[in-house]
C-alpha atoms as an extended CHARMM CRD file, in Angstrom:
* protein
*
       207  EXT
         1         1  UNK       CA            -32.2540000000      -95.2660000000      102.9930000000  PROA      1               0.0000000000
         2         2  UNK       CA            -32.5710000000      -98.9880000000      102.4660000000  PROA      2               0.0000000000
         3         3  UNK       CA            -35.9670000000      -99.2600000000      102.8050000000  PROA      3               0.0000000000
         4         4  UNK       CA            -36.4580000000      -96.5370000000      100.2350000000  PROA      4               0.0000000000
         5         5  UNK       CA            -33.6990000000      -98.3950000000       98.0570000000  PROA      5               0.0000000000
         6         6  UNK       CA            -35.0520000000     -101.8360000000       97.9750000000  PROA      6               0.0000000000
         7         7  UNK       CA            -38.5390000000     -100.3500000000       96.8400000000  PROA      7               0.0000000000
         8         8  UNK       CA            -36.8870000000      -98.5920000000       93.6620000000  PROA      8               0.0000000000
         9         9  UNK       CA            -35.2320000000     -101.7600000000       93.5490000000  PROA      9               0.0000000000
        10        10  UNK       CA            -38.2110000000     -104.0490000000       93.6500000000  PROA      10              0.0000000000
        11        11  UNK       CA            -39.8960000000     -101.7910000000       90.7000000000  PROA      11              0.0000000000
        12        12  UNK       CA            -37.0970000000     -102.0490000000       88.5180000000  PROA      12              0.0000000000
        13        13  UNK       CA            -37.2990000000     -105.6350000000       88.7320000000  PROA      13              0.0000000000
        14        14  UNK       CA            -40.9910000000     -105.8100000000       87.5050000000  PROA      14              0.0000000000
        15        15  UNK       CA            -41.3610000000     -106.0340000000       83.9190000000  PROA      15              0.0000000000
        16        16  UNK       CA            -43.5410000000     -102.4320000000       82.5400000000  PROA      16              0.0000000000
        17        17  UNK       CA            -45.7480000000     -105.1550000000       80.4910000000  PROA      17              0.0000000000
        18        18  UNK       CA            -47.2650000000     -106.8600000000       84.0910000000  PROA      18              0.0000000000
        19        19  UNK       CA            -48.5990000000     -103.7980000000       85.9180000000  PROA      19              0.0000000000
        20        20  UNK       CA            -52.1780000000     -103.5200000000       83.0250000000  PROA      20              0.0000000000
        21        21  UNK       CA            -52.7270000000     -107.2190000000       84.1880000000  PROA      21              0.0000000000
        22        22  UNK       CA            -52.2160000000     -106.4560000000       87.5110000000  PROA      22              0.0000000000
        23        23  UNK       CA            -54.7790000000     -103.8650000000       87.6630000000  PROA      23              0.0000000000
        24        24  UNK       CA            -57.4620000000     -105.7890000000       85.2750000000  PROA      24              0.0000000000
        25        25  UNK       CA            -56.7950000000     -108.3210000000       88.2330000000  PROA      25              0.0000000000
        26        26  UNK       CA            -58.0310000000     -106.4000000000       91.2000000000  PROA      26              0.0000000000
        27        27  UNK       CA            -60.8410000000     -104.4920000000       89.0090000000  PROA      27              0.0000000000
        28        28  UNK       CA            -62.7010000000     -108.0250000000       88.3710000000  PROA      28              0.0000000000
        29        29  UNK       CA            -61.6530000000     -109.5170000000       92.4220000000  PROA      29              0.0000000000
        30        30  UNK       CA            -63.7630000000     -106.3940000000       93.3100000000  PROA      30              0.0000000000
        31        31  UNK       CA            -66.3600000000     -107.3100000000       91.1530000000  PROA      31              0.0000000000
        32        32  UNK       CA            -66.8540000000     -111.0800000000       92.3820000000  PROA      32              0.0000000000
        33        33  UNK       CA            -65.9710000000     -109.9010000000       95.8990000000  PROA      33              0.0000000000
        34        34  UNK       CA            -69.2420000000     -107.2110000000       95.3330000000  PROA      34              0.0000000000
        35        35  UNK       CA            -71.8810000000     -109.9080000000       93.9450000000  PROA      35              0.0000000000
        36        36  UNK       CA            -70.9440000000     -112.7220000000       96.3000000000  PROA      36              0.0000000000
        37        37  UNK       CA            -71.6690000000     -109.7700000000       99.1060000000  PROA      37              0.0000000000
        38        38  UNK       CA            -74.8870000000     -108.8520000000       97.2500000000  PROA      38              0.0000000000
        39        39  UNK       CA            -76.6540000000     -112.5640000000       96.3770000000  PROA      39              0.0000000000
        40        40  UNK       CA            -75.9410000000     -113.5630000000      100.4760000000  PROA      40              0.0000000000
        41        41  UNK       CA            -77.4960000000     -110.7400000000      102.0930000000  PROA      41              0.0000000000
        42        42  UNK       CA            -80.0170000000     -109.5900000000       99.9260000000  PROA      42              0.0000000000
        43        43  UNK       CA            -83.2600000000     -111.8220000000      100.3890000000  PROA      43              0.0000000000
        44        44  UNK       CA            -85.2810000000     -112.9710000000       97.6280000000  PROA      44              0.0000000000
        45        45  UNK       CA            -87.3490000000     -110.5790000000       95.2850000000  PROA      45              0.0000000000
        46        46  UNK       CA            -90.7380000000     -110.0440000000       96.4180000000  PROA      46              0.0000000000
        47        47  UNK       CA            -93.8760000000     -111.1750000000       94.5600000000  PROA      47              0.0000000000
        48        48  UNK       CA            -95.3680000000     -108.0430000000       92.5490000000  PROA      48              0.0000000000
        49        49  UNK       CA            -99.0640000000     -108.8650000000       93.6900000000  PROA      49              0.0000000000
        50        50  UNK       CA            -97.7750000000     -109.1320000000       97.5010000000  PROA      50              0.0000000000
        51        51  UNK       CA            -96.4060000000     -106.1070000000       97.2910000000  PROA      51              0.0000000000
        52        52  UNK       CA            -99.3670000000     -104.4440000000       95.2910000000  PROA      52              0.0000000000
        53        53  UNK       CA           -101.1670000000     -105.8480000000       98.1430000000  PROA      53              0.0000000000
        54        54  UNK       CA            -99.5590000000     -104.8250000000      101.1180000000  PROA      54              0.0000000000
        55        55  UNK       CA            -99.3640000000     -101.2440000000       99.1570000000  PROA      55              0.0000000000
        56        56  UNK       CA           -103.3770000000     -101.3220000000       99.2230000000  PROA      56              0.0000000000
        57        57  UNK       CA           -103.8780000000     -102.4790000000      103.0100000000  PROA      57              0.0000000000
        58        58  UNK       CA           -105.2860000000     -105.8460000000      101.8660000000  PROA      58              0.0000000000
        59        59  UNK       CA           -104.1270000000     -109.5790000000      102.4600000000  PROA      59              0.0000000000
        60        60  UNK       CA           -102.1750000000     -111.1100000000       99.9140000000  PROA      60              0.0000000000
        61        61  UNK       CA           -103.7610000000     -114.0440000000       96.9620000000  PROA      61              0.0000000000
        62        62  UNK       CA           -101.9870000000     -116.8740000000       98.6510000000  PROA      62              0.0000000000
        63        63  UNK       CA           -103.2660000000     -116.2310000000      102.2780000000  PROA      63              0.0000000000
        64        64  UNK       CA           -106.7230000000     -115.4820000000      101.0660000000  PROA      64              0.0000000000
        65        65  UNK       CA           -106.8580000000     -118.2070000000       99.0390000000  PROA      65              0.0000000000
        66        66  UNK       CA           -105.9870000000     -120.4320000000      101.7600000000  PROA      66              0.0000000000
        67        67  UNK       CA           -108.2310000000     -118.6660000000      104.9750000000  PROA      67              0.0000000000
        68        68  UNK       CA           -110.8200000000     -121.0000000000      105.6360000000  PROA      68              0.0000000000
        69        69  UNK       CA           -112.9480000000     -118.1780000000      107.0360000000  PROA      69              0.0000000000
        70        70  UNK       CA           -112.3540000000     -116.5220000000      103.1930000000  PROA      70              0.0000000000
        71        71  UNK       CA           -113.4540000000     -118.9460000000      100.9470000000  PROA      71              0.0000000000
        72        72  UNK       CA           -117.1530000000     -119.3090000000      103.3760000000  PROA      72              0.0000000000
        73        73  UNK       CA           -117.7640000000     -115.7820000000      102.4880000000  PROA      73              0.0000000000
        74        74  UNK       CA           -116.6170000000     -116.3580000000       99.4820000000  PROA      74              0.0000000000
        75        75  UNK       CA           -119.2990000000     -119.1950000000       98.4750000000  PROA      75              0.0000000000
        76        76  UNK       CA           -121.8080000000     -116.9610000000      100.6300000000  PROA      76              0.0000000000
        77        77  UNK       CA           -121.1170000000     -114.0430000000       98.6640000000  PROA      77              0.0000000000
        78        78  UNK       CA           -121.8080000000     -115.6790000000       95.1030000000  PROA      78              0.0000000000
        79        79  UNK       CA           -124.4360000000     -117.2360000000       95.7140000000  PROA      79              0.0000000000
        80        80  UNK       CA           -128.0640000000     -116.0680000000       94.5220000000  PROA      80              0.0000000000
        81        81  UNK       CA           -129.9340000000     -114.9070000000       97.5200000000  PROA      81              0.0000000000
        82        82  UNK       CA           -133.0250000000     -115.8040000000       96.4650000000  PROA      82              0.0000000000
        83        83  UNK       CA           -134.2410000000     -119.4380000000       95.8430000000  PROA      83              0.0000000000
        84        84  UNK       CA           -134.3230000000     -120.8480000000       92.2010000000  PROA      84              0.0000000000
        85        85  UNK       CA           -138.4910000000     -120.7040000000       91.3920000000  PROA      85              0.0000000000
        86        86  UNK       CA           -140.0570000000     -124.1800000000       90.4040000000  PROA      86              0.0000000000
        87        87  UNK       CA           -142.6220000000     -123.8270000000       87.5210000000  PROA      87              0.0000000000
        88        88  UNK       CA           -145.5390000000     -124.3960000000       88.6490000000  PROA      88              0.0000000000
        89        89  UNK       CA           -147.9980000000     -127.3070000000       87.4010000000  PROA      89              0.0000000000
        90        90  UNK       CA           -149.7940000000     -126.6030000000       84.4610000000  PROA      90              0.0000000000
        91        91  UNK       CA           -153.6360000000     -127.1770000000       84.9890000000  PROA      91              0.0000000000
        92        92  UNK       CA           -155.3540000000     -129.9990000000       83.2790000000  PROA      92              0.0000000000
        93        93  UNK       CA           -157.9970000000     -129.6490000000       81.0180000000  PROA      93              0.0000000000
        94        94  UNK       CA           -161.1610000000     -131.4640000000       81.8260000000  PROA      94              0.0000000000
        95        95  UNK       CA           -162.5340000000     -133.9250000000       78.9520000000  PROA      95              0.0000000000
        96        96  UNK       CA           -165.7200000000     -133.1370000000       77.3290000000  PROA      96              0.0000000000
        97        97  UNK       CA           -168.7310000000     -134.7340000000       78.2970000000  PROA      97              0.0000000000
        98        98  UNK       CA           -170.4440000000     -137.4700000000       75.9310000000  PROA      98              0.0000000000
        99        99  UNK       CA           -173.3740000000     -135.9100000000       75.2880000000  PROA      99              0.0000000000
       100       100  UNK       CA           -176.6190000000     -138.9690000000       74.9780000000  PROA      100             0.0000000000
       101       101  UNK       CA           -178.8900000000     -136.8330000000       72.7890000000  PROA      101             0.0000000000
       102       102  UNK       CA           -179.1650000000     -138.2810000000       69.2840000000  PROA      102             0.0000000000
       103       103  UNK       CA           -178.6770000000     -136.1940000000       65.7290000000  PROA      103             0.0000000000
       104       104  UNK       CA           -180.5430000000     -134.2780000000       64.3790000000  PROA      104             0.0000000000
       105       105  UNK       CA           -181.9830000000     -135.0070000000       61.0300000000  PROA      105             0.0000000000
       106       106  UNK       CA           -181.7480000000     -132.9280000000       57.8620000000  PROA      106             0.0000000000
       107       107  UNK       CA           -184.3610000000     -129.9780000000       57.9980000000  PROA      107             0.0000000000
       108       108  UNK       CA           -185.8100000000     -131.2700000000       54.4760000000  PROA      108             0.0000000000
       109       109  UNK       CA           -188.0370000000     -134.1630000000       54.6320000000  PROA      109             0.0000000000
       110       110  UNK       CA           -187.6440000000     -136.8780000000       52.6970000000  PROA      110             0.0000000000
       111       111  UNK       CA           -190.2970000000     -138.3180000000       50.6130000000  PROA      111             0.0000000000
       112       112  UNK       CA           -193.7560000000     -139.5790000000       51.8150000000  PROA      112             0.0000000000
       113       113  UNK       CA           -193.0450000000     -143.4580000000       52.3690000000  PROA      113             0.0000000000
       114       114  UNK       CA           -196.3400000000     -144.5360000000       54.8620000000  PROA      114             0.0000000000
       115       115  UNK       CA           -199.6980000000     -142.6070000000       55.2400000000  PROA      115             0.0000000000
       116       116  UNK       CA           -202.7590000000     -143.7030000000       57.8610000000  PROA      116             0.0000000000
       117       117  UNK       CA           -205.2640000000     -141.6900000000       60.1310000000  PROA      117             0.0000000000
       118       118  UNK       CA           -205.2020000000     -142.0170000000       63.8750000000  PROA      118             0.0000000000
       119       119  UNK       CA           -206.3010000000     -140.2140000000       67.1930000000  PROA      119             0.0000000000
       120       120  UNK       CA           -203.7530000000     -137.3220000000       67.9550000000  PROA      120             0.0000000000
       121       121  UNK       CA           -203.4050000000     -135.5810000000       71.3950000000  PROA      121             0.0000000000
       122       122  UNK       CA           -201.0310000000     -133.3100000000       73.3420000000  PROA      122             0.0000000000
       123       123  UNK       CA           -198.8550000000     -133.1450000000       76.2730000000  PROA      123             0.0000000000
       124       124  UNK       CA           -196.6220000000     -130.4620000000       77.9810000000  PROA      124             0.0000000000
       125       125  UNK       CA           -195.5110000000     -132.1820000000       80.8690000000  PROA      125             0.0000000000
       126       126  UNK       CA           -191.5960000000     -133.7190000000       81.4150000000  PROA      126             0.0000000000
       127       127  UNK       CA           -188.0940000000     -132.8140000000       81.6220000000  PROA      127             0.0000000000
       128       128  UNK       CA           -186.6180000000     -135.3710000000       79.4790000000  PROA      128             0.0000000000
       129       129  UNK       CA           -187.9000000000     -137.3080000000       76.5440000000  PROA      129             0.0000000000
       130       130  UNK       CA           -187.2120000000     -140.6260000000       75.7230000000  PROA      130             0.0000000000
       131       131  UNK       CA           -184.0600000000     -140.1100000000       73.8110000000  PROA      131             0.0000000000
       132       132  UNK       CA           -182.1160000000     -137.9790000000       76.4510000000  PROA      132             0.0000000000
       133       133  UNK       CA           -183.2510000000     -134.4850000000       75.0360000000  PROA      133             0.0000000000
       134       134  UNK       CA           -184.1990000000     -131.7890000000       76.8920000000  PROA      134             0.0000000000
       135       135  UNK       CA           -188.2180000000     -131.4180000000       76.6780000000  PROA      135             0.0000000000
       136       136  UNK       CA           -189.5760000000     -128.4010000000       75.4220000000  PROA      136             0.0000000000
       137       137  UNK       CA           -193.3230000000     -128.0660000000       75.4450000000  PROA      137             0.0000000000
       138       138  UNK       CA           -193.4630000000     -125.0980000000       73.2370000000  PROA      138             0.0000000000
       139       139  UNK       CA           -191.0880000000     -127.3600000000       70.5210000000  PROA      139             0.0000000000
       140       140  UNK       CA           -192.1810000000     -129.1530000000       67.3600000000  PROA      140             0.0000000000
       141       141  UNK       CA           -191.7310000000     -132.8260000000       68.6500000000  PROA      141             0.0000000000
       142       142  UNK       CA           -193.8600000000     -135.6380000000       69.1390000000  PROA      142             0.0000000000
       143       143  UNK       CA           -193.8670000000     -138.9580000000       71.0960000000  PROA      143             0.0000000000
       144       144  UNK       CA           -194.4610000000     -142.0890000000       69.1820000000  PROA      144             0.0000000000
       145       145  UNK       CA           -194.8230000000     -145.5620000000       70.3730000000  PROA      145             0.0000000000
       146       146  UNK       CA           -192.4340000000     -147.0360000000       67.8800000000  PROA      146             0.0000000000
       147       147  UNK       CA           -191.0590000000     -144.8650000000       65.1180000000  PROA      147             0.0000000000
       148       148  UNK       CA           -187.3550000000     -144.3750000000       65.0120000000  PROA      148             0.0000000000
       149       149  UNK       CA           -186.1020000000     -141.2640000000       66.7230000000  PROA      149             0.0000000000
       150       150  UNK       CA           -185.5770000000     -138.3870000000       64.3100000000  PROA      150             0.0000000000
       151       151  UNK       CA           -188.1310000000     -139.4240000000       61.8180000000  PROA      151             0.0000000000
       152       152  UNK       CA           -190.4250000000     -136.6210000000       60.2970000000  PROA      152             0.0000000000
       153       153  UNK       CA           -193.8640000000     -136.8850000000       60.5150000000  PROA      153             0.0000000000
       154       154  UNK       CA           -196.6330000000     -134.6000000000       58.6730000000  PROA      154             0.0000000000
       155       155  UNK       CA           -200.0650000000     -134.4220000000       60.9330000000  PROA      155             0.0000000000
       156       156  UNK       CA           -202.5160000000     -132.2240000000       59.1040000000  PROA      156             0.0000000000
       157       157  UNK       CA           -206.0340000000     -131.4400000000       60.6590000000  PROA      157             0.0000000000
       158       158  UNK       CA           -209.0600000000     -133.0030000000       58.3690000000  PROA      158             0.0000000000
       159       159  UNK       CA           -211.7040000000     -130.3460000000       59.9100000000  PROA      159             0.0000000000
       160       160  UNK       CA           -209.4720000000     -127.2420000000       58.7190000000  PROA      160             0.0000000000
       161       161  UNK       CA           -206.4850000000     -128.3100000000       56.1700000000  PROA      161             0.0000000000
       162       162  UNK       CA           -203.7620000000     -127.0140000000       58.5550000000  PROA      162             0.0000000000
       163       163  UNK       CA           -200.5830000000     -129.1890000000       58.6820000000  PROA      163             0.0000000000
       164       164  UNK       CA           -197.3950000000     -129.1160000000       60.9320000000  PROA      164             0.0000000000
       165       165  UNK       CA           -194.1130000000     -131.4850000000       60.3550000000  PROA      165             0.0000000000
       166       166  UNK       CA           -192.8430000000     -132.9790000000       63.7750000000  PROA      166             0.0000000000
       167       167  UNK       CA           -189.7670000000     -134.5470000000       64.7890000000  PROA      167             0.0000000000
       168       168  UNK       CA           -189.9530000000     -137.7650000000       66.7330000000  PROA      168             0.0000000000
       169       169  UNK       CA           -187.9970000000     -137.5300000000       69.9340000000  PROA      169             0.0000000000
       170       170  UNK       CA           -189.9610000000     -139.1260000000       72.7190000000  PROA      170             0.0000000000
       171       171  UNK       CA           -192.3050000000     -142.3200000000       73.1210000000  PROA      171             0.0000000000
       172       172  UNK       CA           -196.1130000000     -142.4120000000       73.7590000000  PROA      172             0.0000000000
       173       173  UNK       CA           -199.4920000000     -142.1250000000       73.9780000000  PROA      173             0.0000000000
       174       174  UNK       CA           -200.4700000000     -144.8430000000       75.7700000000  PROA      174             0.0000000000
       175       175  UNK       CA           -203.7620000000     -144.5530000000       75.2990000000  PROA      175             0.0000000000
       176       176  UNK       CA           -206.1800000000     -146.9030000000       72.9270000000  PROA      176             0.0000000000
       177       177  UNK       CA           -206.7140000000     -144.9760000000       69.4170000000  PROA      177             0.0000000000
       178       178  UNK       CA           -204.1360000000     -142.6130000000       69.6930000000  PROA      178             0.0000000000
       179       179  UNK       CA           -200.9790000000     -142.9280000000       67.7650000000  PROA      179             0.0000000000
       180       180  UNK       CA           -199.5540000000     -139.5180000000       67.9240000000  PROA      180             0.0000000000
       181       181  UNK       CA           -198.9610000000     -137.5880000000       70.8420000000  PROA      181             0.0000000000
       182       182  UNK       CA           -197.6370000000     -133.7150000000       69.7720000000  PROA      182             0.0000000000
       183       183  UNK       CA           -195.9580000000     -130.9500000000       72.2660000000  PROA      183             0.0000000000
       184       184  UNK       CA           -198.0040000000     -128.1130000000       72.1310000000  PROA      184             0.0000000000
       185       185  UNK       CA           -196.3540000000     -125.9760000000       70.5010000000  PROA      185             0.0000000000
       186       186  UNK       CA           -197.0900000000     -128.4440000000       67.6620000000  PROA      186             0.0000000000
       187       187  UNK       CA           -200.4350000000     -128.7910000000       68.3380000000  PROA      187             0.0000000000
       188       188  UNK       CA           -201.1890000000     -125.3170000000       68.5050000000  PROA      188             0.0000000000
       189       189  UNK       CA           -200.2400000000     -125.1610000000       64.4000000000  PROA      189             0.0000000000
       190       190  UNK       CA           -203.2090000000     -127.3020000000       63.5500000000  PROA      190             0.0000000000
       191       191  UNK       CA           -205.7820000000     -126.9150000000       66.4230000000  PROA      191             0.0000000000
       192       192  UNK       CA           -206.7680000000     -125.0100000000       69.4850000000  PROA      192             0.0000000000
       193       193  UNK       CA           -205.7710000000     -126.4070000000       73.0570000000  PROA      193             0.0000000000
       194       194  UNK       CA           -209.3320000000     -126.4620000000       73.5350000000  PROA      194             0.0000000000
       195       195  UNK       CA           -210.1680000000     -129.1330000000       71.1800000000  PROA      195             0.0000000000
       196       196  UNK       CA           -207.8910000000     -131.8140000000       73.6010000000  PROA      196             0.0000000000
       197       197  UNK       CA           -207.9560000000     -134.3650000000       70.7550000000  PROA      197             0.0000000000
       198       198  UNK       CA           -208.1880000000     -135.0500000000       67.4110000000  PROA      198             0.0000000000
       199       199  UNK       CA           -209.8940000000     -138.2110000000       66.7680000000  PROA      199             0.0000000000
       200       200  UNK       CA           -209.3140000000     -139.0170000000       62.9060000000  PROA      200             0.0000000000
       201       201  UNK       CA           -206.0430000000     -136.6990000000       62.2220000000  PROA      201             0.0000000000
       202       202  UNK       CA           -203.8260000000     -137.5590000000       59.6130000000  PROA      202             0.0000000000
       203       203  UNK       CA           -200.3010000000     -138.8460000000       59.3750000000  PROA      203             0.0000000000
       204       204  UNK       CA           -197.3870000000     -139.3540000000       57.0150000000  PROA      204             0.0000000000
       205       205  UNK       CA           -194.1440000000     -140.5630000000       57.7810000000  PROA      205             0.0000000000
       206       206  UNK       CA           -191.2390000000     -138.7130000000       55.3950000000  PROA      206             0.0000000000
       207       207  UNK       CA           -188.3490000000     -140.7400000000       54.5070000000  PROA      207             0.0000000000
């Protein structure tokens, strides 16, 4: 009975106004008592892509990042498996040849500007005539001991009229009375290869 009597006592005693604080009390000791349990034996969040990782059965960023063995294959992976190609040399064009042979001259002939009568002949033997041209014995050229090269010169026949313009291109004959010495092709236009020579032939030399 006095046990029982001192406890009615005791809450008789306490104000009616302290028992809400007394309960807001204990509600918020419960709640610090419940995080400081929580922060100390809880370990620290994982990282989403470790955990994406180990979800997927493969090693996280950070340790593959830092594998040695990783970042060979790695480098070996990305690069090109086939060498880069070097462009090859381009080929050099050879230089044109000077060629020796002179101009030609104008297929008109200029006036008449020298006239005379000498021995003409005809030859159709050589590969090269005096001025570096190719000889052609079927051509209308003729060799002359000192004309310029190019210069036209009309050789008509006396015994039949016929005439034939030639182009001086080589150098001869070197013979006595003979001035003009005609390919014979050209000498074909005014005589037979028979005749071998014609002893008074005349020239003129067109400008």
């Amino acid at each position: 009975m006095s046990g029982t009597h001192g406890r009615h006592a005791l809450r008789r005693k306490l104000p009616r106004r302290l028992t809400p604080f007394l309960a807001a009390f204990g509600v918020v000791a419960a709640v610090a008592v419940t995080a400081f349990v929580t922060t100390h034996h809880s370990g620290p969040a994982e990282d989403p892509a470790k955990v994406t990782a180990a979800v997927a059965g493969e090693p996280s960023p950070s340790r593959r990042s830092e594998d040695p063995a990783d970042r060979s294959k790695d480098r070996l992976e990305s690069a090109s498996p086939y060498p880069s190609a070097s462009p090859s040399p381009s080929p050099t064009t050879p230089s044109p040849k000077p060629t020796t042979a002179s101009p030609k001259p104008p297929a008109t002939p200029g006036p008449v500007t020298s006239t005379g009568t000498c021995g003409v002949s005809y030859y159709d033997t050589g590969s090269t005539t005096a001025n570096g041209e190719h000889f052609d014995p079927n051509g209308l050229t003729a060799a002359h001991k000192t004309l310029k090269f190019n210069t036209r010169v009309r050789v008509t026949n006396p015994a039949n009229g016929k005439s034939v313009i030639v182009r001086i291109n080589d150098r001869g004959p070197f013979v006595e009375s003979r001035c003009i010495d005609l390919a014979r092709g050209a000498f074909t236009q005014i005589a037979s290869i028979g005749t071998g020579v014609l002893p008074n032939a005349k020239y003129e030399i067109l400008g």
